[in-house]
Each structure stands twice: as C-alpha cells, then as structure tokens.
C-alpha positions in Angstrom: -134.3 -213.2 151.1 -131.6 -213.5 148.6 -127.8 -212.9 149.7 -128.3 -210.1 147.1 -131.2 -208.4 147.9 -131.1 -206.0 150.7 -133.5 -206.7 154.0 -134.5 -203.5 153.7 -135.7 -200.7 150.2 -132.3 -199.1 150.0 -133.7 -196.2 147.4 -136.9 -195.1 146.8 -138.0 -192.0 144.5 -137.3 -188.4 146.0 -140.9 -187.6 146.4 -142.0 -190.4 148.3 -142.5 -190.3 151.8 -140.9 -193.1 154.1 -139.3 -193.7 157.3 -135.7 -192.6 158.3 -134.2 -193.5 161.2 -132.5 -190.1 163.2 -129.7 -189.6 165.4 -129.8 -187.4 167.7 -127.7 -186.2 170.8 -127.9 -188.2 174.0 -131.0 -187.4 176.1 -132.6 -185.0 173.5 -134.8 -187.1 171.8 -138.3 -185.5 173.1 -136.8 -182.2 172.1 -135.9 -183.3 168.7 -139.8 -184.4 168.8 -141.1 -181.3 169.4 -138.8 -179.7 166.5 -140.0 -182.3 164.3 -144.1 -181.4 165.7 -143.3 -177.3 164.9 -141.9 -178.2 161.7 -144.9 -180.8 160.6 -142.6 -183.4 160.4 -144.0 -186.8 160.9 -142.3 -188.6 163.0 -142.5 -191.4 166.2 -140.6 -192.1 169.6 -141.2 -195.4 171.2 -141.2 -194.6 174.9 -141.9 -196.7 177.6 -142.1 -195.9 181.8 -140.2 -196.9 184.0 -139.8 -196.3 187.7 -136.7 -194.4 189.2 -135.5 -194.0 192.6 -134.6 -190.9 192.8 -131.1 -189.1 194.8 -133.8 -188.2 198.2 -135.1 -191.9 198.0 -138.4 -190.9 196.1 -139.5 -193.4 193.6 -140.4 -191.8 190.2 -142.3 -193.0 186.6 -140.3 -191.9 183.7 -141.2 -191.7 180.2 -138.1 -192.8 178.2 -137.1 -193.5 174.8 -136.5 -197.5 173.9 -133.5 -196.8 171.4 -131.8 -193.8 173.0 -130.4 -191.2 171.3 -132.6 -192.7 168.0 -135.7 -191.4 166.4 -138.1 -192.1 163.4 -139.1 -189.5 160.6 -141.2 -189.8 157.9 -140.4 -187.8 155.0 -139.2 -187.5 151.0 -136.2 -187.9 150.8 -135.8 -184.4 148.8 -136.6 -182.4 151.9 -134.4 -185.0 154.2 -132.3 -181.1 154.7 -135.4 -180.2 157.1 -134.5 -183.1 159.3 -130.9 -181.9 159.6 -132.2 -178.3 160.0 -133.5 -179.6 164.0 -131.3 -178.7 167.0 -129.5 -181.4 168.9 -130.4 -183.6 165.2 -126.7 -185.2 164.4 -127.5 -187.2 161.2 -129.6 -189.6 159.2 -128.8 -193.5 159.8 -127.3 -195.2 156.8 -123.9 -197.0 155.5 -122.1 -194.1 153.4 -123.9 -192.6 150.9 -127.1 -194.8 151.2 -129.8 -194.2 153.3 -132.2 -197.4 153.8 -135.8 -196.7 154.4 -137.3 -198.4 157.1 -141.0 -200.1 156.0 -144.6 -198.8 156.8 -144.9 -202.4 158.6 -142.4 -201.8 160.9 -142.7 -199.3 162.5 -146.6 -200.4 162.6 -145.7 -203.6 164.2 -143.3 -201.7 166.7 -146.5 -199.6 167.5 -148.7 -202.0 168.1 -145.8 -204.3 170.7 -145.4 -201.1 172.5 -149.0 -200.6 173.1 -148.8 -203.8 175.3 -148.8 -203.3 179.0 -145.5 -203.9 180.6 -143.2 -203.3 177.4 -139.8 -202.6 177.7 -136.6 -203.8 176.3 -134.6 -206.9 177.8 -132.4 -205.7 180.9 -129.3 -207.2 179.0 -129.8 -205.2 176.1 -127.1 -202.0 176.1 
C-alpha cells in the first residue's frame, strides 16, 4: 500500500451497493437491525454470548454486539438517506465529507472468525 492510496475505496459510483459502517445510539443496535430488516436493508451485527451474573446472583447468556453502538449496511450510496431514516440511527462513519466503503472481503472474513466457537474480543479492548 502506497502512502497515497487509501486502505480502503473511498468513493464508489452512486448505484453500487457496498458496505457502510452505522452509528447508532448506545445499546440499540438490534433495534436498528430490525429497522434495517422492515426496511430490506441489508445489513450485519457481529454478536457473540457471553455469560452475566445477574443483580439476584443468576447467571445469564447474552447475545451482544462486538463493536457496540456500531453496525454494518449494505447499500448505494444514493439511497444512504434510508439509513438515516432508522430510529436510534445517529450517522454514517466517515472523515468529513467522505464516506469509505468497507470491502465485500471484510466483512466475509469477519463472518467467517465469528462463526468460531469461543469468539469474542480481547478483555483489554474498550
């Protein structure tokens, strides 16, 4: 990779469909999935479990998100007003004006590490 060339497509033509990478309010990133799901907008949350002890000393397996408050959708970027349409949705990642697309293999490869048993991020990680 060049020092000039981006990591990552920074533009790509309005009617193709990528990957965006959404921000949403804290803890409201399953109902932004179900927006996206009524709306037909394609879109993935990496979850993984993880057991909670509860206030009365139960112990509990929770489904949760492993980038909180962070989503992927996949859409052209002429309908990208859709995404903003969802409740609790709060923007689009990008830097300014530009809004990098995040590539097919990506969020394949993220996918297929999460389908591992025992996936979860690294307890230092915040």
């Amino acid at each position: 990779m060049s020092a000039t060339q981006p990591a990552y497509p920074v533009f790509s033509e309005a009617t193709d469909r990528n990957w965006y990478a959404v921000y949403t309010r804290y803890s409201h990133e399953k109902t932004v999935r179900d927006g996206f799901s009524s709306r037909n907008i394609e879109c993935y949350l990496p979850t993984y479990s993880v057991k909670r002890r509860r206030i009365n000393r139960c112990t509990a397996e929770l489904t949760v998100p492993v980038f909180p408050t962070y989503i992927f959708a996949r859409i052209a970027w002429s309908e990208h007003a859709r995404l903003l349409e969802v409740p609790s949705v709060i923007s689009i990642v990008g830097f300014g004006l530009q809004r990098p697309t995040i590539p097919e293999t990506e969020i394949e490869a993220l996918r297929s590490a999460l389908e591992l048993e025992h996936t979860k991020p690294h307890p230092y990680l915040s």
